[in-house]
C-alpha positions as CSV (number, residue, x, y, z in Angstrom):
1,X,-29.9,-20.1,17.5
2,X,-29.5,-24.1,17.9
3,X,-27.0,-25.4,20.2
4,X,-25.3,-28.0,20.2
5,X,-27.0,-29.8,22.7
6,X,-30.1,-29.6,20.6
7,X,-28.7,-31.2,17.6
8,X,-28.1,-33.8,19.8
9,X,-31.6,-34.3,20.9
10,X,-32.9,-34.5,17.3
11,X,-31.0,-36.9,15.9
12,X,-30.7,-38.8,19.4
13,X,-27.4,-39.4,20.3
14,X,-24.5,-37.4,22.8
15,X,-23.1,-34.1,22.0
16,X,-19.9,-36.5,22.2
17,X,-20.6,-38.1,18.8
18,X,-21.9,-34.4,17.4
19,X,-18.5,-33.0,18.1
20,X,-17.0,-36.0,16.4
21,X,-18.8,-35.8,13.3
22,X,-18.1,-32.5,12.8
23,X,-14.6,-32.3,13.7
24,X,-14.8,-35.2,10.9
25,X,-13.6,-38.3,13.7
26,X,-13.5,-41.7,12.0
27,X,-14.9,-43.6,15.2
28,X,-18.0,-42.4,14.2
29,X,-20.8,-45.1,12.4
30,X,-22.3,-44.0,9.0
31,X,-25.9,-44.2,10.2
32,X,-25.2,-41.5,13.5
33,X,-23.1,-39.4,11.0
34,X,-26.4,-39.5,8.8
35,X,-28.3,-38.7,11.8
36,X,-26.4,-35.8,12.7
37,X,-25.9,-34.0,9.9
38,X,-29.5,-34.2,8.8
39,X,-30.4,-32.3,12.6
40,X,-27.7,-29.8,11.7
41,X,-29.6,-28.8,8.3
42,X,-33.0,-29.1,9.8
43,X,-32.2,-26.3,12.7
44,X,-29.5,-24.4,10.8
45,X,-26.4,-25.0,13.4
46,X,-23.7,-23.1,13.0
47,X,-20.8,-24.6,15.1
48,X,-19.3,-21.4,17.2
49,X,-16.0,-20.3,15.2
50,X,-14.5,-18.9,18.3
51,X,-15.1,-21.6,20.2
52,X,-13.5,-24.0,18.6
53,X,-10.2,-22.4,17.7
54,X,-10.5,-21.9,21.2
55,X,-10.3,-26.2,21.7
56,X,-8.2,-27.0,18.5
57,X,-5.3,-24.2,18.5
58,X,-6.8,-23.4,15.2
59,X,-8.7,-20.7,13.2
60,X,-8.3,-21.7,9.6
61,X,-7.5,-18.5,9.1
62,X,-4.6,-16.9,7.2
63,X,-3.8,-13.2,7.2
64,X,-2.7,-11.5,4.0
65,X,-0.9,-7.9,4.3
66,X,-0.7,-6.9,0.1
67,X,1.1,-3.5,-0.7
68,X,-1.7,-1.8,-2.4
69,X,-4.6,-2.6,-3.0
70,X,-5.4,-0.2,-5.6
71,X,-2.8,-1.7,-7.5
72,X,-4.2,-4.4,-10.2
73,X,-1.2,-6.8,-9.6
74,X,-2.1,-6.9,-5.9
75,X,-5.5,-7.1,-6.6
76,X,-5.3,-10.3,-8.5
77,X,-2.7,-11.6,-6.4
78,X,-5.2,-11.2,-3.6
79,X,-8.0,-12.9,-5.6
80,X,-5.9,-15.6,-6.1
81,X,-4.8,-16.4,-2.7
82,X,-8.4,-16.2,-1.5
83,X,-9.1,-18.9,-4.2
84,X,-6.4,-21.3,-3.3
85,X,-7.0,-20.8,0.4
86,X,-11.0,-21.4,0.1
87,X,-10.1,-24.5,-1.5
88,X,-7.9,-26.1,1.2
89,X,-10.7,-24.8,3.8
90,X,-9.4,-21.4,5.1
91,X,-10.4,-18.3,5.2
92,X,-8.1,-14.9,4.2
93,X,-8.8,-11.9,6.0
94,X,-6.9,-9.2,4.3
95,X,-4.9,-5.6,5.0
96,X,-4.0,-2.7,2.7
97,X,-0.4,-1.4,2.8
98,X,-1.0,1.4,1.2
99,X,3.0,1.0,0.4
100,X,3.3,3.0,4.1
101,X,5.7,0.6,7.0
102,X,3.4,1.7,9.6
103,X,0.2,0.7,7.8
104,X,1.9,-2.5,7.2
105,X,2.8,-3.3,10.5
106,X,-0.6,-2.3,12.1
107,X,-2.3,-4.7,10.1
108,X,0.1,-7.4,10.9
109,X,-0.2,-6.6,14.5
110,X,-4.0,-6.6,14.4
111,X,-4.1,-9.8,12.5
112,X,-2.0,-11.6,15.1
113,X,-4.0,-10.4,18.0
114,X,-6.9,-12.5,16.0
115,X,-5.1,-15.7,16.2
116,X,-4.9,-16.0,12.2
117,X,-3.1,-19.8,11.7
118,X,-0.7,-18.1,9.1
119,X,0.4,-14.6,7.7
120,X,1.4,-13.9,3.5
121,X,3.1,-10.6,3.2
122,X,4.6,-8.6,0.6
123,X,6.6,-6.4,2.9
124,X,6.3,-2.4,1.9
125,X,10.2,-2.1,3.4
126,X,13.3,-4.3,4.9
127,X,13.0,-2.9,8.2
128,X,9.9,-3.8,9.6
129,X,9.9,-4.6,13.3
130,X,6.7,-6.4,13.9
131,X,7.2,-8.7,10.5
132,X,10.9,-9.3,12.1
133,X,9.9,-10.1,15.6
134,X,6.8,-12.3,14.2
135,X,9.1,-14.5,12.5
136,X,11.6,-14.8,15.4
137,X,8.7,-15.6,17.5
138,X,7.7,-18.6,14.9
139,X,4.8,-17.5,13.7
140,X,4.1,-19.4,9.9
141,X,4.7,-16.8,7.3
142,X,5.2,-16.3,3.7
143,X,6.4,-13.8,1.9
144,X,5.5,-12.9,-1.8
145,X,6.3,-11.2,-4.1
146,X,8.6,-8.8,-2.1
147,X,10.8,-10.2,0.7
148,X,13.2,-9.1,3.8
149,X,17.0,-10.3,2.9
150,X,18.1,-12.0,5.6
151,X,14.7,-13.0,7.2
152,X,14.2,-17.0,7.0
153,X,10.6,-17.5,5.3
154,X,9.9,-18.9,2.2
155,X,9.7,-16.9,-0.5
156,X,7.3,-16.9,-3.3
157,X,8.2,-14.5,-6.4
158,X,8.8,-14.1,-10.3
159,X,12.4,-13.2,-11.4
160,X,11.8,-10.1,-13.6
161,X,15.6,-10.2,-14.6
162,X,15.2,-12.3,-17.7
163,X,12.2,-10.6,-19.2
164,X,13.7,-7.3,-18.5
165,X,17.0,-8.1,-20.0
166,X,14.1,-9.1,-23.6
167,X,12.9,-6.1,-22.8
168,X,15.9,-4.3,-23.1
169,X,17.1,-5.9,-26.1
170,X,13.8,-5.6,-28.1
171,X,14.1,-1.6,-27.8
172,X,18.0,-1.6,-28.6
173,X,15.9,-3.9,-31.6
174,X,14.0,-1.2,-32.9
175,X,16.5,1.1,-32.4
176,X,16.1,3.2,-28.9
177,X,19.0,3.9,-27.3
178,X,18.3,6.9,-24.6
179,X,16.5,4.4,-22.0
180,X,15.2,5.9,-18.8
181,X,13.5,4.1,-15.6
182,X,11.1,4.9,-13.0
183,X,12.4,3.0,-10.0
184,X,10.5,1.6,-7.3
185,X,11.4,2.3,-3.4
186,X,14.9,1.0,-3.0
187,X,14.1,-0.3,0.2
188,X,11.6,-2.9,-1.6
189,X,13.8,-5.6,-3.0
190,X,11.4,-5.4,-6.2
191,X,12.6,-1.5,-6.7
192,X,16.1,-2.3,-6.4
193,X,16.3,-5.8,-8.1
194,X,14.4,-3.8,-11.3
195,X,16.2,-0.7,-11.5
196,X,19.4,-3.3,-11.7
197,X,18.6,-5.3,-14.2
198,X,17.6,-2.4,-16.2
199,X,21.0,-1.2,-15.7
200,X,22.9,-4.5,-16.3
201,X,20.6,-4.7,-19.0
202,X,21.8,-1.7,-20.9
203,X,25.5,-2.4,-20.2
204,X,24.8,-5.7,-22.0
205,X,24.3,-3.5,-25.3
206,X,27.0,-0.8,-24.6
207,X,24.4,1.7,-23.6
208,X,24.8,4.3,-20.1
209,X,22.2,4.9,-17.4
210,X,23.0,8.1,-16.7
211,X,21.3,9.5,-13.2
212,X,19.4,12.0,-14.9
213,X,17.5,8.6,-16.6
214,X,17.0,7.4,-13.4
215,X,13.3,8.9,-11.8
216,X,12.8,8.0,-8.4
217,X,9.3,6.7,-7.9
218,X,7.0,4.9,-4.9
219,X,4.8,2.5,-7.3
220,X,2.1,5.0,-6.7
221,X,0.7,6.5,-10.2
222,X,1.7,10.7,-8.9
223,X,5.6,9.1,-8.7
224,X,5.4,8.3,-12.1
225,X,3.9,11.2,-13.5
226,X,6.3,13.7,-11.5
227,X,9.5,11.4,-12.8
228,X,8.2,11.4,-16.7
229,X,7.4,15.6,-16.1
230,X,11.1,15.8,-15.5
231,X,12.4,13.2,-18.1
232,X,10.6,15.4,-20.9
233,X,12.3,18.7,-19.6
234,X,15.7,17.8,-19.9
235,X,17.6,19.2,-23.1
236,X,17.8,15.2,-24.3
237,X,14.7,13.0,-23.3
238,X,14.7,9.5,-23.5
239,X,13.6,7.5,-26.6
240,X,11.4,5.2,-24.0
241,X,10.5,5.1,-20.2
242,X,10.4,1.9,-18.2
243,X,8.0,2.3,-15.6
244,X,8.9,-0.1,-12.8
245,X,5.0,-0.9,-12.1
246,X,1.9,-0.5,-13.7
247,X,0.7,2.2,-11.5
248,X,3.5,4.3,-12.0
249,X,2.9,3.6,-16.4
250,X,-0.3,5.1,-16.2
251,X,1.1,7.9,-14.6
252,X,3.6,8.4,-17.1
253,X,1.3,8.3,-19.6
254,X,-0.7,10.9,-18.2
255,X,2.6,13.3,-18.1
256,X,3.0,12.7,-21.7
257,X,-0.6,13.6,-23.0
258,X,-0.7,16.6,-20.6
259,X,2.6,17.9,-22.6
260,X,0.9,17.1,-25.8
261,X,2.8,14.4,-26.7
262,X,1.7,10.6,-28.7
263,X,3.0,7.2,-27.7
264,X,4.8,6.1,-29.1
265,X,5.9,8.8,-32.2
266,X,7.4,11.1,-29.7
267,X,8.0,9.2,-26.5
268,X,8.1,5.0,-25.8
269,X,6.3,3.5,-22.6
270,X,7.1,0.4,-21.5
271,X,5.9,-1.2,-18.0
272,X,6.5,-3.9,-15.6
273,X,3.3,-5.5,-14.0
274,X,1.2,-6.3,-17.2
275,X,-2.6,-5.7,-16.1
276,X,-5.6,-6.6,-18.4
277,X,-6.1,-2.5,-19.0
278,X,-3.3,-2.4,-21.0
279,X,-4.4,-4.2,-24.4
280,X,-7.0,-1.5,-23.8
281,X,-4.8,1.8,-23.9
282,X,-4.0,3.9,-27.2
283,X,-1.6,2.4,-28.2
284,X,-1.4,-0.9,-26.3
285,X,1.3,-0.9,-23.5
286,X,3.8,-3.0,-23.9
287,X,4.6,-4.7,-20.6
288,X,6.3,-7.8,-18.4
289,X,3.9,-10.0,-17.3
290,X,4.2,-11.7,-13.8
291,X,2.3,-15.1,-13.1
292,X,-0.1,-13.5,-10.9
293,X,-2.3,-16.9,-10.3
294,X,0.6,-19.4,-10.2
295,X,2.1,-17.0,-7.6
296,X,-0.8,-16.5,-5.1
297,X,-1.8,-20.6,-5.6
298,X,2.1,-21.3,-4.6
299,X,1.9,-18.9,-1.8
300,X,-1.2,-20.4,0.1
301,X,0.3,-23.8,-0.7
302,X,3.9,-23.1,0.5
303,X,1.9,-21.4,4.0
304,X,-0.4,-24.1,4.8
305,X,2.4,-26.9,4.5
306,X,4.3,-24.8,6.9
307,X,1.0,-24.6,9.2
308,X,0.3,-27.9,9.1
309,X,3.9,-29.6,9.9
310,X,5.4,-30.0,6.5
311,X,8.3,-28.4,4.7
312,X,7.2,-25.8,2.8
313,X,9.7,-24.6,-0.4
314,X,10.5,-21.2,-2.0
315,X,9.1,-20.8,-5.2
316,X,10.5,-18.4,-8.1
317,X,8.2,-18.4,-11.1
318,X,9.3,-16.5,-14.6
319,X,8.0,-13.4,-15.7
320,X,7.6,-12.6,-19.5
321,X,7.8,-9.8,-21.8
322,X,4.2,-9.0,-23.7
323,X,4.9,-7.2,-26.9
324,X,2.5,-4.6,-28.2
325,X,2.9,-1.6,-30.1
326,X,4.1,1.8,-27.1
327,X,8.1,1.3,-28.1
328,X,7.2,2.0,-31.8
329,X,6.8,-2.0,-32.7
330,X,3.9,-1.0,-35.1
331,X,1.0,-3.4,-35.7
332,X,2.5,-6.2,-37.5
333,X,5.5,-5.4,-35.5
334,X,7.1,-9.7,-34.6
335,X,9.7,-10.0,-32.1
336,X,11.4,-13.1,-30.3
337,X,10.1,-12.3,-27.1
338,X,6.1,-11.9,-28.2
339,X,3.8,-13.7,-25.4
340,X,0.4,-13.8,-24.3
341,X,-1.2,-11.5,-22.0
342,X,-0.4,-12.1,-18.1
343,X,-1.5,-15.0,-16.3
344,X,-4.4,-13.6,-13.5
């Protein structure tokens, strides 16, 4: 492989003005710069990666910990970060969750030890030690998505509170009134921030969440099947379910087919996380739609101001309700709250 030292020789100058030119220097004339880069195409150099975050401090590198990558949400969250960051010149090396604290935290610890300039996380729990002691120890971070009250990082998110509240109100709308959720992990501030504004939700129109409407989920597809098994065995099952992710939807939906069942004649299914399968299912899912794109641009932006010594701002983006025809809408069915499909 060609050195350094041997781009200097062909286009005859120091390995001085070869460093400056491409660390981009201005003290550098147009014909050398010329000169230079023409020997770095003709014998391939590759400056040495290592060795220079070794002299700068810097690796142009971010980390990105995502809660499941199996999930379609986090899988276009992660395209999108890896977009955004490519653009500003950085790299993303990413870790899987797999919605498990440990995971999480090995992959944080691991990304660390690689001198990554900044780390995005959607945190799997509240209680994690090595996100905790990375931000007390000043390493730039992000979170999105999820977040750790109490922890200061930005914060980039959508506020499903709104769309679920339409949500809510075009079922009371078409006449459902035994609602039931599958939660998320209340130790994720998405699980416990959606189960609430389900329940505020439903207060709004005089309507109970009794515990028996509550199933207790993971955002893992089996929690959602195992909840909607025991929603249809109790002596009054819900008009609709409200699956708290997409994951957990599918799931759902599988419970109901395996009992026989049709969406939406003898059960409603409605999800959060709208993901491109569902204008594909039978019928098409209704769902609230995050802005997947705007979310993961904002987060690389809000990370790299931070890395590179300017204030960075938390961003809270809306997230919309997508009418389609689970809940009994039918197929001219209009509503106030009908959108396009989510944003990825």
């Amino acid at each position: 492989m060609a050195s350094i030292k041997d781009v200097a020789a062909e286009a005859g100058v120091s390995v001085a003005t070869v460093s400056r030119v491409l660390n981009s220097h201005p003290s550098v004339s147009p014909d050398a710069r010329t000169r230079v880069l023409a020997a770095v195409d003709a014998l391939g150099y590759r400056p040495n990666a290592v060795a220079r975050s070794l002299r700068t401090d810097q690796t142009r590198t971010l980390g990105l910990v995502i809660s499941d990558v199996l999930n379609p949400y986090f899988t276009a969250l992660a395209r999108s970060v890896e977009e955004a960051a490519r653009a500003l010149g950085y790299s993303v090396i990413i870790g899987n969750a797999d919605e498990r604290p440990e995971l999480q935290d090995h992959h944080v610890r691991t990304l660390l030890d690689r001198r990554i300039d900044g780390l995005l996380v959607s945190p799997t729990d509240g209680g994690s030690p090595q996100i905790l002691d990375a931000a007390r120890g000043g390493t730039p971070m992000v979170f999105v998505d999820r977040w750790i009250p109490g922890v200061d990082v930005p914060v980039v998110r959508a506020d499903g509170c709104p769309a679920v509240r339409d949500l809510v109100g075009h079922l009371h709308r078409l006449g459902h009134r035994r609602l039931a959720i599958i939660a998320g992990p209340a130790a994720t501030t998405t699980g416990s921030e959606r189960v609430e504004a389900f329940r505020e939700a439903l207060r709004e129109h005089g309507l109970p969440l009794p515990d028996a409407y509550i199933g207790q989920g993971d955002f893992q597809a089996a929690s959602g099947r195992r909840a909607t098994v025991r929603f249809l065995s109790l002596p009054e099952p819900p008009d609709v379910v409200f699956a708290a992710d997409n994951l957990m939807a599918l799931g759902a939906l599988d419970a109901i087919r395996e009992r026989g069942l049709r969406v939406p004649q003898d059960i409603g299914l409605a999800a959060f996380d709208d993901i491109p399968w569902f204008v594909h299912t039978d019928p098409p899912l209704t769902a609230i739609a995050q802005p997947t794109g705007e979310l993961g641009r904002a987060a690389v932006r809000a990370l790299v101001d931070l890395i590179e010594g300017r204030p960075p701002q938390s961003v809270t983006l809306p997230a919309r309700l997508v009418v389609r025809r689970s809940c009994g809408e039918g197929p001219s069915s209009h509503s106030p709250y009908q959108s396009q499909r989510s944003n990825l």
